[in-house]
C-alpha positions as CSV (number, residue, x, y, z in Angstrom):
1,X,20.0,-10.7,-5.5
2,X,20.0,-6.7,-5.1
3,X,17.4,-5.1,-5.5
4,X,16.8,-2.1,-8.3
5,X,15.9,1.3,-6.3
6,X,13.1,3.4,-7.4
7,X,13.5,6.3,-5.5
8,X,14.7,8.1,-8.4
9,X,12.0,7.6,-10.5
10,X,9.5,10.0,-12.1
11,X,6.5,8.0,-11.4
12,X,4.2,7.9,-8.1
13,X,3.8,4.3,-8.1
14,X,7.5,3.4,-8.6
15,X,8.3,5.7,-5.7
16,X,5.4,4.2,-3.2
17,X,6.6,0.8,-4.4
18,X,10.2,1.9,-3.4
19,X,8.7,2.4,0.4
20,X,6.1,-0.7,0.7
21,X,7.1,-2.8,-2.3
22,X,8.5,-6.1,-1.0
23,X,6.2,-9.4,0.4
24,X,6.6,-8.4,3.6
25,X,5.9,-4.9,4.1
26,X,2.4,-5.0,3.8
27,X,1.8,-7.8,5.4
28,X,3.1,-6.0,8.1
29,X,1.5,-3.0,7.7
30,X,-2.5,-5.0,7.7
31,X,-1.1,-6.5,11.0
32,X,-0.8,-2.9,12.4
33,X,-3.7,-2.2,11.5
34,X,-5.3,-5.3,12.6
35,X,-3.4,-4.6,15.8
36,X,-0.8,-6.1,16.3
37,X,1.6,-4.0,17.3
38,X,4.5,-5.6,19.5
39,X,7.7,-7.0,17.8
40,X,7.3,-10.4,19.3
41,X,3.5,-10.6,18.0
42,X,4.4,-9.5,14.3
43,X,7.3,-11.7,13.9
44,X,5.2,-14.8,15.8
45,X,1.7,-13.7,13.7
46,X,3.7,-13.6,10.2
47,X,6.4,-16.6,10.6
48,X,9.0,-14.0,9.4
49,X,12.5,-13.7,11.0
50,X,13.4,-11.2,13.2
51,X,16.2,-9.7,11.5
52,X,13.9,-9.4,8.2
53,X,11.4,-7.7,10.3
54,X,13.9,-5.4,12.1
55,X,14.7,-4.1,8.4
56,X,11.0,-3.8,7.3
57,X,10.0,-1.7,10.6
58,X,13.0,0.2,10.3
59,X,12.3,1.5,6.8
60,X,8.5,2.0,7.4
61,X,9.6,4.1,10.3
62,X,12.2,6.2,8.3
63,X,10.2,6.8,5.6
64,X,6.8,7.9,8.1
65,X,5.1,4.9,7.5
66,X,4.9,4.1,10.8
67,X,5.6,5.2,14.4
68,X,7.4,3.7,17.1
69,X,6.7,4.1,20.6
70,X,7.7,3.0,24.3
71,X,5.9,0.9,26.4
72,X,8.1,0.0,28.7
73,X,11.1,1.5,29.8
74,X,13.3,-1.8,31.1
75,X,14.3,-3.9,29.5
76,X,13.0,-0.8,26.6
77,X,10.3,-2.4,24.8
78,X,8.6,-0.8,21.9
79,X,5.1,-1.1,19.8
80,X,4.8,0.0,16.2
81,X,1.3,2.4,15.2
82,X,0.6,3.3,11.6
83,X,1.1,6.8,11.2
84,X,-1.1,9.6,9.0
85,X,1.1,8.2,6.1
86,X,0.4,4.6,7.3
87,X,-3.5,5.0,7.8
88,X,-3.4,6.2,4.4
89,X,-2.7,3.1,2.7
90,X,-5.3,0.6,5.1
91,X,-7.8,1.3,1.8
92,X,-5.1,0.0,-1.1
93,X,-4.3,-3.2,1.5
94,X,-8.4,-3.4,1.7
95,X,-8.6,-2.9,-2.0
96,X,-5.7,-5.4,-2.4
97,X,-7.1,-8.0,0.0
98,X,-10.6,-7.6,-2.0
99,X,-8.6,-8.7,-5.5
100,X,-6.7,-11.2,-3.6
101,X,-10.4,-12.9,-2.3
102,X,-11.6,-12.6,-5.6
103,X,-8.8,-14.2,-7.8
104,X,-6.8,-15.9,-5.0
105,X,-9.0,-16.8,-2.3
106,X,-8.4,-20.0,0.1
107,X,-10.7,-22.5,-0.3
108,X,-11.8,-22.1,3.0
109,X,-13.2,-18.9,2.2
110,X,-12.1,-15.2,2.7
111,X,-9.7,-14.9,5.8
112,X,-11.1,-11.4,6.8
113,X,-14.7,-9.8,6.4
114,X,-14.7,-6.1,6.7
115,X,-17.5,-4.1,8.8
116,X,-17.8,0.1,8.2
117,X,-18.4,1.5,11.3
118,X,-20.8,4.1,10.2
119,X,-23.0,2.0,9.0
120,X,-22.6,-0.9,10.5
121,X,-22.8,-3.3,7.7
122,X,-20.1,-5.6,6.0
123,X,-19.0,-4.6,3.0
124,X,-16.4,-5.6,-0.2
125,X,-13.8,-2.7,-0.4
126,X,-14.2,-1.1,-4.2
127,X,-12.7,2.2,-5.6
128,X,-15.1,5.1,-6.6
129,X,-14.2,8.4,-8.4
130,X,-13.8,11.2,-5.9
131,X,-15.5,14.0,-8.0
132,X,-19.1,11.8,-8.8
133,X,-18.9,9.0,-6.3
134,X,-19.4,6.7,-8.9
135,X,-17.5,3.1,-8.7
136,X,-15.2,2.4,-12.0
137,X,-12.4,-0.3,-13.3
138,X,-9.9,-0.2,-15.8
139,X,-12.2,0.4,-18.3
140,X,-13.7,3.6,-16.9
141,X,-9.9,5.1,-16.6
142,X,-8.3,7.8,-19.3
143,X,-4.7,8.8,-17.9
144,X,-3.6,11.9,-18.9
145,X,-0.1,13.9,-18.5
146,X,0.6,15.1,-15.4
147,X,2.8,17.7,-14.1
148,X,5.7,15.7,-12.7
149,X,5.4,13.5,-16.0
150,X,8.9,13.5,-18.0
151,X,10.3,10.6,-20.6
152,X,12.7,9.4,-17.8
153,X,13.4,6.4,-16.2
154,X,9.9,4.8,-14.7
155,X,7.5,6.4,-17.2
156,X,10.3,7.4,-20.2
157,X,7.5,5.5,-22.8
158,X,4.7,6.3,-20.9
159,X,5.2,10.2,-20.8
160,X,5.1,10.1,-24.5
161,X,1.9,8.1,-25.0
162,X,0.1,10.4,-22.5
163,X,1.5,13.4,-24.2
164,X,0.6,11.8,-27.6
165,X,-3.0,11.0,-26.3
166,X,-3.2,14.7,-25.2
167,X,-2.4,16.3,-28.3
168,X,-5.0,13.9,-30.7
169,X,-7.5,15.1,-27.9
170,X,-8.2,11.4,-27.1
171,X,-6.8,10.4,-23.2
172,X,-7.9,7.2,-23.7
């Protein structure tokens, strides 16, 4: 079965989806940033086959996801780093991971406990507003027009509710 492309879409998450949206991808990503960073060790670590992870690091490389870099020179032999792009994303897997050991959690427990280094202590990720600092959910959220928004494919209903919303002075 093909897969629809995104890349043309007018929409942010549609395009991120379109670099990082398959099962795979960020697994592989939290394993980079878990470190492990050799071919061998992802494709051992996550059970998936090698040509399927060939494709995944290939993309995330192409699109600046990810880097990849020599270690040794022969036989060549290569280890995979997040890049800015790549580090970028750790808090949506953290936030992700948090959901996941909230509605979908082993019954063993959470597989991973996070720690912030500044402080020291272990904490639940959780998403706060960058102008107060102030946590929020869905509930908290009015989305308004932006300036990329346009009624084509990926937001061609959506563009016209948030435009609608904006002009009854409402955004909610």
């Amino acid at each position: 079965m093909e897969r629809t492309s995104f890349a043309e879409m007018r929409c942010s998450l549609a395009r991120a989806l379109e670099l990082i949206g398959d099962w795979w991808t960020p697994l592989v990503l939290r394993d980079l940033f878990l470190g492990v960073s050799r071919f061998d060790a992802l494709a051992e670590d996550l059970g998936v086959s090698r040509n399927l992870l060939t494709r995944r690091l290939k993309a995330l490389e192409e699109n600046g996801v990810i880097q990849r870099r020599a270690y040794q020179e022969r036989p060549p032999r290569f280890e995979y780093v997040l890049t800015e792009a790549g580090r970028d994303l750790v808090p949506i897997l953290l936030a992700l991971t948090a959901w996941g050991d909230r509605w979908a959690q082993p019954e063993q427990g959470a597989p991973i406990l996070f720690r912030h280094k500044s402080c020291g202590c272990q904490f639940q990720p959780r998403l706060v507003c960058s102008a107060c600092g102030k946590g929020f959910g869905a509930e908290d959220v009015a989305a308004m027009p932006g300036p990329g928004g346009a009624a084509l494919p990926g937001t061609k209903l959506v563009a016209g509710i948030l435009s609608a919303r904006r002009a009854a002075g409402t955004g909610d």
